[in-house]
C-alpha positions as CSV (number, residue, x, y, z in Angstrom):
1,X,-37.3,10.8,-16.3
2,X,-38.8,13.5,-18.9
3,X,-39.1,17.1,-18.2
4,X,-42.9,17.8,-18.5
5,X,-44.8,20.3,-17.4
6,X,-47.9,19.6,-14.3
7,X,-50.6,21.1,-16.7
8,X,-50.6,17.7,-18.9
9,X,-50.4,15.6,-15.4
10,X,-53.8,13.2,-15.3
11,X,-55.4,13.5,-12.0
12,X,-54.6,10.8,-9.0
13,X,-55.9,9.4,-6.2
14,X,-54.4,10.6,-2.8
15,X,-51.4,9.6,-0.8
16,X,-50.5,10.4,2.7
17,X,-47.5,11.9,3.3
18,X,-45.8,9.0,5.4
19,X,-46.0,6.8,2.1
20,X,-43.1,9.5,0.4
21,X,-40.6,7.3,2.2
22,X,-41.6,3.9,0.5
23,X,-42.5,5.8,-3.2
24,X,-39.0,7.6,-3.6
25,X,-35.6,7.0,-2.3
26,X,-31.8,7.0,-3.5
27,X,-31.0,4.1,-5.7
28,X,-27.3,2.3,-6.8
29,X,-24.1,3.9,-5.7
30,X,-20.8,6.1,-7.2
31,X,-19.2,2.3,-7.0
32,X,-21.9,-0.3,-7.2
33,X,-24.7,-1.0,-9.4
34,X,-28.3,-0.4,-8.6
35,X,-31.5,-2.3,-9.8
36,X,-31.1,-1.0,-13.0
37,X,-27.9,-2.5,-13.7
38,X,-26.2,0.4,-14.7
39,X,-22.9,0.1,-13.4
40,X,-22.0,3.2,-10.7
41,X,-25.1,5.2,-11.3
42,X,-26.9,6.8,-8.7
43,X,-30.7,7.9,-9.1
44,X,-33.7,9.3,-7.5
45,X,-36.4,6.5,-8.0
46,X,-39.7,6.9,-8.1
47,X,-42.3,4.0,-7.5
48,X,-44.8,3.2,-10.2
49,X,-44.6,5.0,-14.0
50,X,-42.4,7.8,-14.9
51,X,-45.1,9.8,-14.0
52,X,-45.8,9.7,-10.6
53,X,-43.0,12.0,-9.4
54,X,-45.0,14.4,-11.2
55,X,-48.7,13.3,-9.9
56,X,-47.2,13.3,-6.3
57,X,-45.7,17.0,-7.1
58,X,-49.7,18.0,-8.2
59,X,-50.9,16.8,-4.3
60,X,-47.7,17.3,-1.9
61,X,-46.3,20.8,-3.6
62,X,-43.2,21.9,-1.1
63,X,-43.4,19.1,1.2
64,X,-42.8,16.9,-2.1
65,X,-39.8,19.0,-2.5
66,X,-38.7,18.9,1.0
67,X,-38.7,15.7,1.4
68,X,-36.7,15.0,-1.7
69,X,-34.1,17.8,-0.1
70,X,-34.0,15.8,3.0
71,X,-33.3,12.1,1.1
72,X,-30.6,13.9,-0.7
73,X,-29.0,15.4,2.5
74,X,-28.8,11.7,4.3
75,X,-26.6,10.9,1.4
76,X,-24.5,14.1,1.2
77,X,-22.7,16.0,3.5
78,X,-22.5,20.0,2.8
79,X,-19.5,21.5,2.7
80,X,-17.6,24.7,3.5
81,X,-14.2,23.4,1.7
82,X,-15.3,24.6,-1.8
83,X,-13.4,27.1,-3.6
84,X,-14.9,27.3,-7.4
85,X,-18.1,26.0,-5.8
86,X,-19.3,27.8,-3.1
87,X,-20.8,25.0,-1.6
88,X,-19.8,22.2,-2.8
89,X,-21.7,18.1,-1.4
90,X,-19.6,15.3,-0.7
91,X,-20.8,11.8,-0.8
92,X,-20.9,10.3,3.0
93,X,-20.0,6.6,1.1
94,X,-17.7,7.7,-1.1
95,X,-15.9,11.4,0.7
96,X,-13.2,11.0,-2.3
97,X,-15.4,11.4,-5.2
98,X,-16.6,14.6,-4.8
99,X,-17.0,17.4,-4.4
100,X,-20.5,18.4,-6.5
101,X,-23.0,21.6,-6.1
102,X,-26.1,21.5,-5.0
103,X,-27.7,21.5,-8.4
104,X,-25.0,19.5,-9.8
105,X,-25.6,16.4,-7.0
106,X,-29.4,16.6,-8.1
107,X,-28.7,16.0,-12.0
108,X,-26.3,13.8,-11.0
109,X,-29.7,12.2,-9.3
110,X,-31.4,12.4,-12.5
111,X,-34.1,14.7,-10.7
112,X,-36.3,15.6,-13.8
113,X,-36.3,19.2,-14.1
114,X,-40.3,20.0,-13.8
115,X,-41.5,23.5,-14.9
116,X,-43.1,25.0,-12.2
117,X,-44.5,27.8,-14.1
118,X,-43.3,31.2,-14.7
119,X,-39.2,30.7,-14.3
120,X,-38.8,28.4,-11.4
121,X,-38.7,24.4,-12.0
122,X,-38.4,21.5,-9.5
123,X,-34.3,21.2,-9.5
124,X,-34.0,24.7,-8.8
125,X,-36.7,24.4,-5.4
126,X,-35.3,21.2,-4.3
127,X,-32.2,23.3,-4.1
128,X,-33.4,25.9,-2.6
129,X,-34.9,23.4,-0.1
130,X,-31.5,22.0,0.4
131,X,-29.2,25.4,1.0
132,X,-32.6,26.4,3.7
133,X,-32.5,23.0,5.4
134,X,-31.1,23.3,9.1
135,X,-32.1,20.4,11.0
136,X,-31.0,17.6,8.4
137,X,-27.8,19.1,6.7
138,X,-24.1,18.1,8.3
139,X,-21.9,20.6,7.3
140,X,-18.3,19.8,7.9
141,X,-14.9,22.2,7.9
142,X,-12.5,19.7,6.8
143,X,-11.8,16.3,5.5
144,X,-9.4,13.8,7.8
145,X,-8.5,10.1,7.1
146,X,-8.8,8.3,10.8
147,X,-8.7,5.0,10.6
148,X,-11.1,3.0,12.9
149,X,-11.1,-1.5,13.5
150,X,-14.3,-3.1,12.9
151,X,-14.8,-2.9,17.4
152,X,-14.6,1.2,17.7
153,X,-17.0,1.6,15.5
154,X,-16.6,5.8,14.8
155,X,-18.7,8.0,13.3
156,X,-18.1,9.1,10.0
157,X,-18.4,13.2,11.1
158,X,-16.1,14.9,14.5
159,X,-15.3,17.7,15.7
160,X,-11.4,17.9,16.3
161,X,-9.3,19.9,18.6
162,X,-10.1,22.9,17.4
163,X,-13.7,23.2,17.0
164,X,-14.6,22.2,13.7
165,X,-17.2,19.2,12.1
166,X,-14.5,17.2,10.1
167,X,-15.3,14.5,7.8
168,X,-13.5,11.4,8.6
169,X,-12.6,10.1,4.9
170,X,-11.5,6.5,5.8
171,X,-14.2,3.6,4.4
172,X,-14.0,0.3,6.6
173,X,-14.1,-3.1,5.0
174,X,-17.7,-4.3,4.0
175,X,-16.5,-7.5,5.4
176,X,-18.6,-8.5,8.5
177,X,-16.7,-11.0,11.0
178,X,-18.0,-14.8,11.2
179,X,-18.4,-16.2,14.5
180,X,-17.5,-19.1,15.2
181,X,-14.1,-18.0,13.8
182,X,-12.4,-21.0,12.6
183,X,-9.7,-19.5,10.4
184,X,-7.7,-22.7,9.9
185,X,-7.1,-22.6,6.1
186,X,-5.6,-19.3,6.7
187,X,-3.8,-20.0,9.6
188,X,-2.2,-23.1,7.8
189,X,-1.5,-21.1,4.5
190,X,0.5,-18.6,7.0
191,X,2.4,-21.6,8.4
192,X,3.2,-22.6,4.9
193,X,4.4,-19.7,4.1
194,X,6.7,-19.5,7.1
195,X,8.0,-22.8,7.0
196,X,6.4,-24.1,9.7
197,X,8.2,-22.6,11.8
198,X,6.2,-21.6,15.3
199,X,8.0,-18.4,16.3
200,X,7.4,-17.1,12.9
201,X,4.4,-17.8,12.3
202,X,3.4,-16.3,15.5
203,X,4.9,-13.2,15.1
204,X,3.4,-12.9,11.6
205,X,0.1,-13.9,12.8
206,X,0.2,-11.1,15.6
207,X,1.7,-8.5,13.1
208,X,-1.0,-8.8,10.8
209,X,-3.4,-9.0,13.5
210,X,-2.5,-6.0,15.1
211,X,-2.3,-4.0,11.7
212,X,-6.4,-5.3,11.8
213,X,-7.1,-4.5,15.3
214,X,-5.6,-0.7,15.6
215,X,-5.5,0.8,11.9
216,X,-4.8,3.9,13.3
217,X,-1.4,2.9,14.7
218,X,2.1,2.6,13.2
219,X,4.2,-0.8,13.9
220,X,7.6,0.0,14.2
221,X,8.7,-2.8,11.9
222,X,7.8,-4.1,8.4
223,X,7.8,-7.6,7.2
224,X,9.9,-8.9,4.1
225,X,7.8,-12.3,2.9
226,X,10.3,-13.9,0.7
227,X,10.1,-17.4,-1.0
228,X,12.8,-19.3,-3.0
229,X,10.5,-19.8,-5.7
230,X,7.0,-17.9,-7.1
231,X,4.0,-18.9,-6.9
232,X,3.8,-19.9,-3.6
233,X,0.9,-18.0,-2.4
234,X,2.2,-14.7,-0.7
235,X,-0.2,-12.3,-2.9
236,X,-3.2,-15.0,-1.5
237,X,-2.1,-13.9,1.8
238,X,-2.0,-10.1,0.9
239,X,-5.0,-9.6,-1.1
240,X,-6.9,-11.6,1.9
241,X,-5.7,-8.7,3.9
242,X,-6.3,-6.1,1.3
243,X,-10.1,-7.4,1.3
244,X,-11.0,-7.4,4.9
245,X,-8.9,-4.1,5.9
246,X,-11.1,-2.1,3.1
247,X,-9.0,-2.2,-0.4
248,X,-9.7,1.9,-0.1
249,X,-7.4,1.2,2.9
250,X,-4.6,-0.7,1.2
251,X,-2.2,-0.1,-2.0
252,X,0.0,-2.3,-3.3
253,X,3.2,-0.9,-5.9
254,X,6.2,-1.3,-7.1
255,X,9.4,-0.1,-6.4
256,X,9.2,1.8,-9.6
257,X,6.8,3.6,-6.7
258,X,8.5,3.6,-3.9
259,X,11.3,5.9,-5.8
260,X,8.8,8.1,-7.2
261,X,9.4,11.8,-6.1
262,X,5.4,11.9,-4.9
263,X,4.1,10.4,-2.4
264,X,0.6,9.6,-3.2
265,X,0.6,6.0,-2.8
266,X,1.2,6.2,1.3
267,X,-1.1,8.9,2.2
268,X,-4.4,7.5,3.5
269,X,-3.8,4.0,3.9
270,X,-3.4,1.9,6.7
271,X,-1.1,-0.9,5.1
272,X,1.4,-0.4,2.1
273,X,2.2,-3.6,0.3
274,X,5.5,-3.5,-1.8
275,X,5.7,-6.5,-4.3
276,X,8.9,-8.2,-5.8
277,X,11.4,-5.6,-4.1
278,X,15.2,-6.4,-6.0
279,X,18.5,-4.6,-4.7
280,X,17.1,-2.2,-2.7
281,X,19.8,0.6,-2.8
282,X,21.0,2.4,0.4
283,X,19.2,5.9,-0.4
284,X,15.8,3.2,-1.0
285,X,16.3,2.0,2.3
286,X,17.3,6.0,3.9
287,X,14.0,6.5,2.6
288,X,11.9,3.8,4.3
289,X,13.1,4.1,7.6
290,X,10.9,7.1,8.2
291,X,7.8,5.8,6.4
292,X,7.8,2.8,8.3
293,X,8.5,4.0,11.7
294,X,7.4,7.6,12.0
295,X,3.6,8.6,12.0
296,X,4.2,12.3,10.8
297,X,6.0,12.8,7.2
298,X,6.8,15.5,4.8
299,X,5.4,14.2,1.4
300,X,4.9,15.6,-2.1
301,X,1.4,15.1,-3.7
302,X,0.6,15.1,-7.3
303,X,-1.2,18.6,-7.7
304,X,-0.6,19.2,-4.1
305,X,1.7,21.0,-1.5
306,X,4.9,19.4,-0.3
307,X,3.6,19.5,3.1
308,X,3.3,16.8,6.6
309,X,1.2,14.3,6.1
310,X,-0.1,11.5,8.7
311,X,1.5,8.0,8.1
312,X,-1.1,5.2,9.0
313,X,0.4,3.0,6.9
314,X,1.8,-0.5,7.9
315,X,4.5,-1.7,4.9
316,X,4.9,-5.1,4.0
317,X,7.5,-6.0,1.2
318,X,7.4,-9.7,-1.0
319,X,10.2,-10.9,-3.1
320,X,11.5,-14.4,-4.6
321,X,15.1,-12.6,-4.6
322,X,17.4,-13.3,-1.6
323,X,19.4,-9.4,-2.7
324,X,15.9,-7.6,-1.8
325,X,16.7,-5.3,1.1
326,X,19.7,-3.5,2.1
327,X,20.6,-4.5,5.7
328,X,23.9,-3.6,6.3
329,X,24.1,-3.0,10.2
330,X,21.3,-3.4,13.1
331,X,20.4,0.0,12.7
332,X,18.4,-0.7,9.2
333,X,17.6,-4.4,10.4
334,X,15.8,-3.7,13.4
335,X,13.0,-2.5,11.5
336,X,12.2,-5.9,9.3
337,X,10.9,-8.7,10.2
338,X,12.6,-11.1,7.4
339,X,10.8,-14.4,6.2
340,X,12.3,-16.7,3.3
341,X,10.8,-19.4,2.5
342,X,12.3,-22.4,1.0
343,X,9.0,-24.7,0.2
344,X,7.9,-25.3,-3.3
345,X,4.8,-24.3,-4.8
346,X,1.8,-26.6,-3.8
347,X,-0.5,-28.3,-6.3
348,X,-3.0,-26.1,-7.6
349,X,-6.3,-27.4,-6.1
350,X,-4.4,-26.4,-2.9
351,X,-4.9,-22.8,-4.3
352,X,-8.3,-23.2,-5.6
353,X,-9.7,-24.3,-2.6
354,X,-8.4,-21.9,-0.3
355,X,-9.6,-19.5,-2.4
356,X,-13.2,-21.3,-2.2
357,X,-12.9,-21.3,1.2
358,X,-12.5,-17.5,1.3
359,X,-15.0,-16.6,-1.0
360,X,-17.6,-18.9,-1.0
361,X,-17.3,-20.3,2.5
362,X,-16.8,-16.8,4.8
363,X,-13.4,-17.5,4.8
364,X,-12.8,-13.6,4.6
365,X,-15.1,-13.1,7.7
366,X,-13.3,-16.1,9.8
367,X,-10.1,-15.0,9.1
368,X,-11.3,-10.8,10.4
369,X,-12.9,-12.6,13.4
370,X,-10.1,-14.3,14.0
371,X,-7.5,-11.8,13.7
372,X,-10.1,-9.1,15.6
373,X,-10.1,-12.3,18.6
374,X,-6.1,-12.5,18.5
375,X,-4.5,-12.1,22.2
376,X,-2.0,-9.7,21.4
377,X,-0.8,-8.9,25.0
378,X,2.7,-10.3,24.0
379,X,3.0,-8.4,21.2
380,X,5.0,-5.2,21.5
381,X,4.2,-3.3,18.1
382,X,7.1,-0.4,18.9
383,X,9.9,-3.7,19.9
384,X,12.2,-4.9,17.6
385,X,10.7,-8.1,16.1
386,X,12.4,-11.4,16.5
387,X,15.8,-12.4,14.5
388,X,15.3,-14.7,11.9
389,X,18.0,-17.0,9.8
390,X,16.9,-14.8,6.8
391,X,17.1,-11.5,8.1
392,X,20.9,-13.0,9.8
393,X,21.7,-14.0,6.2
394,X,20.3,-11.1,4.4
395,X,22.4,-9.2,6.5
396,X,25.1,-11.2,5.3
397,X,24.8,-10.6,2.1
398,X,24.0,-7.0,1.9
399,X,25.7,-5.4,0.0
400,X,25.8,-2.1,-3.2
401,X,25.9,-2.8,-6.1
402,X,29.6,-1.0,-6.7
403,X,30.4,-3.3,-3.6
404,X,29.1,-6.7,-5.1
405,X,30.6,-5.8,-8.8
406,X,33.9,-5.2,-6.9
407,X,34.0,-8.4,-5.1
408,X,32.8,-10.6,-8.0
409,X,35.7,-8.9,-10.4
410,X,37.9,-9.5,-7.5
411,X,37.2,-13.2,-6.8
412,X,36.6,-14.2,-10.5
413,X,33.5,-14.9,-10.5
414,X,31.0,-13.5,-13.8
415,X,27.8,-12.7,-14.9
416,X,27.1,-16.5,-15.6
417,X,27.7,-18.0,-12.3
418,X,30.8,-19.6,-12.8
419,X,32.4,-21.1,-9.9
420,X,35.3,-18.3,-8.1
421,X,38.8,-18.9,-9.1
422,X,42.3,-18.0,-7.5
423,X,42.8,-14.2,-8.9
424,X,46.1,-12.0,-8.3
425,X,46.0,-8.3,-9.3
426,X,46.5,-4.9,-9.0
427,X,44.5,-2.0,-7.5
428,X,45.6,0.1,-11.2
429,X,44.0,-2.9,-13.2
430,X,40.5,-2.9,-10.6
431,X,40.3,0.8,-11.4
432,X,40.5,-0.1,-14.9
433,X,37.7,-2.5,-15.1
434,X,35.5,0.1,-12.7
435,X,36.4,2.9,-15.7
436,X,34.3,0.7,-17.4
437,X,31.6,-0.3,-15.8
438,X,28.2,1.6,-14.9
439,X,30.5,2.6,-11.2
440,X,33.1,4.7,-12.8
441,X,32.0,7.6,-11.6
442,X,33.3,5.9,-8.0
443,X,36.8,4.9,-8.7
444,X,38.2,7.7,-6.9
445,X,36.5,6.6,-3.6
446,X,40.0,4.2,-2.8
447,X,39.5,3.7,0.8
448,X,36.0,2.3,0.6
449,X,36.9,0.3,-2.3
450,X,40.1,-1.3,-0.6
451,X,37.4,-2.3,2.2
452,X,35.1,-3.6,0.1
453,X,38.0,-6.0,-1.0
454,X,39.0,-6.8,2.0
455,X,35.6,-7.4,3.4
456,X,35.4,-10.2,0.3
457,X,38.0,-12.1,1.8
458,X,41.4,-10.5,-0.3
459,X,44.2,-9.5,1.0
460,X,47.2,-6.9,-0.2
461,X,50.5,-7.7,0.2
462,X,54.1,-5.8,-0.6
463,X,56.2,-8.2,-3.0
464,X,59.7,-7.6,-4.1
465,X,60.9,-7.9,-7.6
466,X,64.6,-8.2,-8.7
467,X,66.6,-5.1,-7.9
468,X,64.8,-4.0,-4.7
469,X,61.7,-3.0,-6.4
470,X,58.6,-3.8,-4.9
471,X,54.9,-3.5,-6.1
472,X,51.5,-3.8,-4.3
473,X,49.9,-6.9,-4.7
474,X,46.0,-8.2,-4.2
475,X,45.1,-12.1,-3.5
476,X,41.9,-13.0,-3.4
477,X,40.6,-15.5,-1.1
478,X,40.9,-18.5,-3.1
479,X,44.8,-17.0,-3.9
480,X,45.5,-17.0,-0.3
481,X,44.3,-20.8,0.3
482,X,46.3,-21.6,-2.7
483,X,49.3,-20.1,-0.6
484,X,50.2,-17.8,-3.5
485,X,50.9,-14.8,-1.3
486,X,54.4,-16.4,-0.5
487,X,55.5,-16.9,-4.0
488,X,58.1,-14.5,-5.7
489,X,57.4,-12.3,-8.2
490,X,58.6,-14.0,-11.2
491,X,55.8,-16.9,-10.9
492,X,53.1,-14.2,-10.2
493,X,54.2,-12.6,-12.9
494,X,52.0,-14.2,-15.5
495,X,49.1,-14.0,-13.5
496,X,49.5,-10.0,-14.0
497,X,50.7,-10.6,-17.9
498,X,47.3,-8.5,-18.3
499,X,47.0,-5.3,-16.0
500,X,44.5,-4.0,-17.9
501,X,42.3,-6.3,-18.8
502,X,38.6,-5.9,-17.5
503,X,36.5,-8.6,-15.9
């Protein structure tokens, strides 16, 4: 709308003062588009010509301009958090776009800016309107993120212990559950994805329906979806989760993230999805034990205080890797729940009509009614979560990287796969190849190297050379079956032609 003045307003017939509500209102919002297809614009609208705002000014004076203050206050919630702005508004819809001034909220509006005569105009009364407005302004203290399922139902102002109005910055899913709730392409796909297995896919089921049920509460375990192959439909599964949890409410990163020194990426959300994890280091893994298990954490924000924070979130990890995780011991383990799948990728229209099922036939609302229906009285969200082949072989195989290059040089075995062969060495010609490689800053850790030979299966052994001597040998496993260990010295000999050699 134009700025004009009322003097070259034609004249109009009258309107009663009920029909403001149906001639002006709040149009579009900060994230979808309104009527006028302008992607994330907001506006004051005005029935009828561009110049009605002004004809209605001309008969309703101050009651046109409180009525505009009060629209704009059912939108916006006053503030006393402002520090540059006095009083800044935040957006009820959208807390975490904010915050604005008064005056700046009604340009934002596109309120045209009517001279009034002398040096007043119809922004600045409208904000005047607004900062004298009692009985429709909230004014909140603080900002909190609290999550809330789709069956509390909470308001989006409280008052917490301490007496002030806080605004509760979490944004539910704008998906609305589907009764009957027949969520049997989903349920399926889960099953797939688990290999059928019953146990699993129960657990899973109950996991993820208990991460929809109570938001606001921490399960003690995270879940690694793995799958031999890609493309087997674990990001279906996690974006259909993303969607009806609120995708304000759930972030998905690497682990380029997770090893970031802020922590942005876990405050305020309710489920934390970490895709195609790989090697998974023992400090990576020091680090996730508290951010999956504790619901207060010290974390660093961008442009922010390193301060405690409240962890909502929920993590769930994907990769097509079996070296993902780092379990060495129980301790670590008993907070994964490990699934690797060994099916193949289905045919596409399997794909494409789950994913018409979702979006075209309520699938999304099914699969939130069923998970909000989900008897979970057997599920203990704080209990260690059931032991799974994977996770028992993950264990297994668990292992550093300085641990895994020693045991690979040790048994023979190279960067292309090729099948282990009988080795015989010395610890002086290990510690040689370890100068070389990106672990020799480690070579003077002896005893942990020793047991990460023997833990691959070699074996050190004293053997005596002509004249008494005696030097310290190492077989490797496939040296041991070969019975080399009780051969003398002269036909090892060869084997060692080359003590310096790297692998």
């Amino acid at each position: 709308m134009n700025s004009k003045t009322l003097a070259n307003l034609p004249s109009l017939h009258l309107y009663h003062e009920e029909d403001l509500a149906n001639l002006i209102y709040i149009e579009g919002t900060l994230e979808r588009p309104g009527e006028s297809g302008e992607s994330g614009e907001m506006k004051l609208v005005c029935f009828g010509d561009e110049n009605m705002i002004f004809k209605l000014y001309e008969q309703f004076r101050d009651k046109l301009v409180d009525f505009i203050a009060k629209i704009i206050l059912t939108q916006y919630f006053e503030s006393t958090m402002g520090t540059m702005i006095k009083t800044p508004f935040i957006n009820k819809n959208h807390p975490n776009a904010g915050p604005w001034s008064a005056i700046g909220v009604i340009k934002m509006l596109q309120v045209p800016n009517i001279k009034l005569g002398g040096n007043q105009n119809l922004r600045s009364k409208i904000a005047t309107s607004i900062e004298y407005n009692i009985k429709d302004k909230v004014v909140v203290s603080a900002m909190e993120y609290k999550p809330y399922s789709d069956r509390q139902r909470s308001t989006q102002t409280f008052v917490n212990d301490i007496g002030h109005r806080v605004l509760n910055t979490f944004i539910e899913s704008d998906i609305t559950p589907v009764q009957p709730a027949d969520a049997t392409p989903f349920i399926r796909h889960v099953e797939y994805l688990c290999d059928k297995d019953a146990g699993m896919t129960e657990h899973l089921l109950n996991w993820l329906a208990y991460s929809v049920q109570y938001p606001e509460r921490k399960i003690g375990h995270a879940v690694l979806l793995g799958s031999r192959q890609g493309g087997t439909g674990k990001s279906l599964l996690l974006n259909t989760m993303a969607i009806i949890m609120g995708r304000t409410n759930v972030n998905t990163i690497n682990v380029r993230d997770l090893r970031n020194s802020k922590q942005d990426w876990f405050i305020n959300k309710t489920m934390v999805i970490v895709e195609e994890v790989k090697d998974l280091n023992l400090s990576d893994m020091n680090n996730l034990k508290t951010l999956i298990t504790e619901p207060f954490i010290m974390a660093d924000k961008k442009f922010g205080a390193y301060q405690q924070e409240t962890n909502h979130a929920n993590f769930m990890f994907t990769s097509n890797f079996e070296r993902s995780l780092y379990l060495p011991d129980s301790a670590n383990a008993r907070r994964y729940f490990v699934v690797f799948s060994e099916q193949k990728p289905k045919e596409d229209t399997y794909y494409c009509s789950l994913a018409i099922w979702l979006e075209q036939d309520d699938g999304y609302g099914k699969t939130l009614a069923f998970l909000m229906d989900r008897n979970l009285t057997e599920f203990n969200a704080m209990g260690a979560p059931p032991e799974t082949a994977a996770k028992t072989k993950l264990m297994a195989n668990s292992k550093t990287d300085i641990e895994l290059y020693v045991q690979q040089w040790a048994n023979g075995i190279d960067d292309e796969g090729d099948p282990a062969v009988a080795k015989v060495f010395t610890y002086k010609c290990l510690l040689y190849a370890l100068g070389l490689s990106p672990y020799k800053n480690q070579c003077g850790r002896a005893r942990r190297i020793s047991e990460f030979l023997v833990e691959g299966g070699c074996v050190k052994k004293r053997i005596y050379m002509s004249g008494g001597a005696a030097k310290t040998l190492w077989f490797n496993a496939l040296a041991i079956e070969a019975d080399m260990v009780s051969w003398p010295y002269r036909s090892l000999q060869k084997l060692l032609h080359d003590e310096t050699s790297p692998f």
